[in-house]
C-alpha positions as CSV (number, residue, x, y, z in Angstrom):
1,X,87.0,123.8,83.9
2,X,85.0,121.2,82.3
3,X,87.1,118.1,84.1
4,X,86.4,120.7,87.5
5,X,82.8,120.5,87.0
6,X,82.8,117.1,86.5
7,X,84.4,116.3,89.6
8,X,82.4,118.3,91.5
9,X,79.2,117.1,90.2
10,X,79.6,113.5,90.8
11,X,81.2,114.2,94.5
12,X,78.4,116.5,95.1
13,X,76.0,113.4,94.2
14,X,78.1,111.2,96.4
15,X,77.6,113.6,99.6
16,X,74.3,114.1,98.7
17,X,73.4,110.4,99.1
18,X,75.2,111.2,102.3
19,X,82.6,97.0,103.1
20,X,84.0,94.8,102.8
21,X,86.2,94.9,100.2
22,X,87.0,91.4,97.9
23,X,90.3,92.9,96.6
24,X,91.5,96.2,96.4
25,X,88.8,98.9,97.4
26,X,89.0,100.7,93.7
27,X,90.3,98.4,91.1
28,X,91.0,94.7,90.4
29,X,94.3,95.0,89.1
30,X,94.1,97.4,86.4
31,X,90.6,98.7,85.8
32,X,87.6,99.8,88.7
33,X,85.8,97.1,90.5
34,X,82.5,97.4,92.2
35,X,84.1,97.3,95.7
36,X,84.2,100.6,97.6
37,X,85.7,101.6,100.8
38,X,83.6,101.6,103.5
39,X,82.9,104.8,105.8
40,X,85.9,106.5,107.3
41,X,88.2,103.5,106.1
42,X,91.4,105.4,104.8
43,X,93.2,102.9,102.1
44,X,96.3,103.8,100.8
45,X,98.0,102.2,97.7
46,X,101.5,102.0,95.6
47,X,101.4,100.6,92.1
48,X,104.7,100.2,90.3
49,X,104.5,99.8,86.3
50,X,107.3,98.2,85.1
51,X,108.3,97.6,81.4
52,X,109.3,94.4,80.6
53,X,110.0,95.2,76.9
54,X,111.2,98.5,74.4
55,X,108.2,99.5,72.3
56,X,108.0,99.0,69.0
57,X,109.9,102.3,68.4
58,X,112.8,100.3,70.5
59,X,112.7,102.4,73.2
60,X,112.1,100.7,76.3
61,X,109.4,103.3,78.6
62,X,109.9,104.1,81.5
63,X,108.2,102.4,85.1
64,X,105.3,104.0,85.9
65,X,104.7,104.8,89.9
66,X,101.5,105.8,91.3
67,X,100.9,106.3,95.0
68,X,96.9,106.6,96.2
69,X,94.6,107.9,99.0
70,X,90.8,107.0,99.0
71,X,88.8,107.0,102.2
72,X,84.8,105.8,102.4
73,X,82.4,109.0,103.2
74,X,78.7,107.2,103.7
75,X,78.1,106.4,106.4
76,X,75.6,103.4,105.4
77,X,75.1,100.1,105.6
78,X,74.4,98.8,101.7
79,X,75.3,102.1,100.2
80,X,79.0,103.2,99.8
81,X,80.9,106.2,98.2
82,X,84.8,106.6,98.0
83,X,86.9,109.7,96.9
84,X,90.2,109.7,96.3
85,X,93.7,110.9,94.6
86,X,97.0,110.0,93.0
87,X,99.6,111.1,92.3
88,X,102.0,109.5,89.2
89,X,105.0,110.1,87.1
90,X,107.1,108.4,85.0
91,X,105.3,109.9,81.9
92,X,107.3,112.5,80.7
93,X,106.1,115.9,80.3
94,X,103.1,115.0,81.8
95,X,105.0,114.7,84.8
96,X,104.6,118.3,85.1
97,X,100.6,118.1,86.4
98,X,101.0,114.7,88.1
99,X,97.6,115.0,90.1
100,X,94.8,112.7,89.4
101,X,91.2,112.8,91.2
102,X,88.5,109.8,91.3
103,X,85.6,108.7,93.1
104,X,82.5,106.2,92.8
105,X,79.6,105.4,94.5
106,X,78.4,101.6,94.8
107,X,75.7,99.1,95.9
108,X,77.0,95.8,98.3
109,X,76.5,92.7,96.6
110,X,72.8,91.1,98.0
111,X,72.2,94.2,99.9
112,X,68.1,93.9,98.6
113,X,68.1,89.7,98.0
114,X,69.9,87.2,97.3
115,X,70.4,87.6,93.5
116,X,71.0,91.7,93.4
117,X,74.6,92.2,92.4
118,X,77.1,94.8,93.5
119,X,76.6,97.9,91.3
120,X,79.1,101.0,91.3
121,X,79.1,104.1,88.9
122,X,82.5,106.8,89.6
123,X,84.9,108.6,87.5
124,X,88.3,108.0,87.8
125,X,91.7,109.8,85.9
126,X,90.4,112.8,86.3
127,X,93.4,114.7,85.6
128,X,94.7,118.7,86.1
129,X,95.2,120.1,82.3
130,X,92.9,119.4,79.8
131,X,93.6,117.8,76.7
132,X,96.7,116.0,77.9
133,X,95.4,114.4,81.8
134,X,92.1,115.0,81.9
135,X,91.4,111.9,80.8
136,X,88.0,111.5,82.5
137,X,86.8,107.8,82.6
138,X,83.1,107.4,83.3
139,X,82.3,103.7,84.0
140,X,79.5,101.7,85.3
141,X,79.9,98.0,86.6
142,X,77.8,95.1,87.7
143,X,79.5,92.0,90.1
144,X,77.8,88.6,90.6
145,X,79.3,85.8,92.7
146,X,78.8,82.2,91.8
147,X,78.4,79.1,92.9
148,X,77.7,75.4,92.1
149,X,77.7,72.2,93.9
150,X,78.9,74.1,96.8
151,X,81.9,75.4,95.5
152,X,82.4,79.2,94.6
153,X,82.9,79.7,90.9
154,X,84.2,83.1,91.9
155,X,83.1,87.3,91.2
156,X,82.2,88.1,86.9
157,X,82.4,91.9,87.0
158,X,80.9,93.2,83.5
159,X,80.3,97.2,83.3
160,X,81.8,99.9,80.3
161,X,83.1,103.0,80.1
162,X,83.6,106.3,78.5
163,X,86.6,108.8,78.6
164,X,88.0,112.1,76.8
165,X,87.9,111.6,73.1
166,X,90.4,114.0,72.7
167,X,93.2,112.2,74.3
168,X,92.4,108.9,74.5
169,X,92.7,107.6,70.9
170,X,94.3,104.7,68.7
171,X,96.6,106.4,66.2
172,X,95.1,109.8,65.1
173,X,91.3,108.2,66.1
174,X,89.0,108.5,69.2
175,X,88.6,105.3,70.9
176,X,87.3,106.0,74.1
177,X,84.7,103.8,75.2
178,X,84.7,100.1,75.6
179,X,83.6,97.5,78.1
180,X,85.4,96.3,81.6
181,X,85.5,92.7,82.3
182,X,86.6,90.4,85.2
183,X,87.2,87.2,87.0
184,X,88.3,86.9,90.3
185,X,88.0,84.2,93.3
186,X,89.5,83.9,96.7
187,X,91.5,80.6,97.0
188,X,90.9,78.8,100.3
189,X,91.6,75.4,99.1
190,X,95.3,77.2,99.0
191,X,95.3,79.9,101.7
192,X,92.6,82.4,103.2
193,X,95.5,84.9,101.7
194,X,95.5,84.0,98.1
195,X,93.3,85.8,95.7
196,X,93.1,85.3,92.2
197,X,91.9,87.8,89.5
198,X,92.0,88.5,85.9
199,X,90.3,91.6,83.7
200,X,90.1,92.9,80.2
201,X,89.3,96.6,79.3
202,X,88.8,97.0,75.7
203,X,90.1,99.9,73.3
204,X,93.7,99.8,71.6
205,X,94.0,103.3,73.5
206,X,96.8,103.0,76.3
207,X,93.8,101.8,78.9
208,X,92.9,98.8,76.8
209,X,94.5,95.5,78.1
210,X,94.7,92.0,79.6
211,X,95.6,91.8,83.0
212,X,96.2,88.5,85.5
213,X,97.8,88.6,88.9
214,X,97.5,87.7,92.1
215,X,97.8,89.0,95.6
216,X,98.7,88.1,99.4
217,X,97.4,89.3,102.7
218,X,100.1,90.0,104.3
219,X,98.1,91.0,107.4
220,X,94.2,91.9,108.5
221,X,95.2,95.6,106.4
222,X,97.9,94.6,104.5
223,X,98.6,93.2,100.7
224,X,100.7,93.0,98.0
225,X,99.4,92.3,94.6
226,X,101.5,91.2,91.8
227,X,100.2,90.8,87.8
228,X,101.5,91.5,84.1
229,X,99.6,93.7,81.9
230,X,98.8,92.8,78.3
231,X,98.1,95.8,76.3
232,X,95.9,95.7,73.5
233,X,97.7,98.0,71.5
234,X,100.8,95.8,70.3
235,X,103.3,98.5,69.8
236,X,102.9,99.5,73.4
237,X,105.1,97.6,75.8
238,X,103.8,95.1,78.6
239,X,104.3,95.4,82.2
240,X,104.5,93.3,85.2
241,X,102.2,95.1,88.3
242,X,103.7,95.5,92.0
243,X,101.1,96.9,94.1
244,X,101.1,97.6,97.9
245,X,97.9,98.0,100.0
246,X,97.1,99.3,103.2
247,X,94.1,100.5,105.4
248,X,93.6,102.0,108.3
């Protein structure tokens, strides 16, 4: 019930309020971004996590798949809000309540002058069974682009988060609140496709890690991203990232 009313009270925010995206509408490659779909745009996503290494255990874990739905629901021009859903497996007996529930609103980058950053605030993971999915991760998050010399230094994304305590430790400790980081930059000089991006979410809980990767624009509402993830807790395996991305 508490995760429910959680949910509910951050939607009901959203719809009481009542883009264009730079990557992926919700996340970079691992963690949220600022970006948020924009009204009635339906973005649907499939994120395979595969283990490129057994655990320090010696178990190798198994691949991770998540498939996504978010769609924009303001219909504003500077102020966006997104819900979505996903569904995962490939953890075990967690399988079992595989549903997860997110949402954010967010501010456009420059939408009141030319130095106001993109802002977004959401909750995201918000899982079906407390105390084992529920893991309920708060965040807030700032964007800036940059430039010098007439050449674009690219998007720093800095924000933090919170999550449940009671599932989200290190060991037999809570560590459930750290701070999101990221680089990104579309890469012209290459190809109007290419985009570039790397991110760091703190905490040796199983969010914390190091992420790089890139992805191609396959069409106007199609991509495919592709990164390895560097988790922060060593006796976790890494993963290499194959996402697919499509609006409509």
């Amino acid at each position: 019930m508490k995760m429910l009313k959680i949910m509910l009270s951050i939607v009901f925010c959203c719809l009481f309020l009542v883009s264009q995206c730079y990557a992926t509408a919700s996340t970079h490659i691992w963690a949220p971004s600022t970006d948020v779909q924009g009204y009635k745009k339906w973005h649907l996503t499939s994120d395979f996590y595969v283990p490129t290494e057994s655990n320090s255990s010696g178990v190798r874990p198994n691949t991770i798949t998540n498939f996504g739905l978010t769609v924009g629901v303001l219909p504003f021009e500077k102020l966006n809000a997104e819900v979505g859903f996903d569904h995962k497996s490939g953890y075990g007996d967690l399988d079992d309540y595989p549903w997860y529930f997110n949402t954010k609103v967010g501010i456009l980058e420059n939408a009141y002058g030319k130095f106001f950053p993109s802002f977004a605030v959401g909750i995201y993971d918000v899982g079906t069974k407390e105390n084992k999915t529920a893991y309920n991760i708060m965040y807030a998050k700032a964007a800036k682009t940059f430039s010098a010399w007439g050449l674009s230094l690219g998007r720093v994304s800095l924000g933090g988060f919170s999550g449940d305590g009671d599932i989200l430790l290190h060991g037999d400790k809570r560590d459930n609140k750290g701070f999101l980081f990221a680089w990104e930059r579309p890469m012209p000089e290459i190809s109007d496709k290419l985009w570039l991006c790397t991110e760091y979410q703190s905490t040796r809980s199983s969010y914390g890690s190091w992420n790089a990767g890139f992805s191609w624009k396959f069409a106007d509402n199609v991509s495919g991203l592709f990164g390895y993830d560097f988790y922060n807790d060593r006796d976790l395996a890494d993963t290499y990232t194959v996402q697919m991305d499509i609006d409509f």
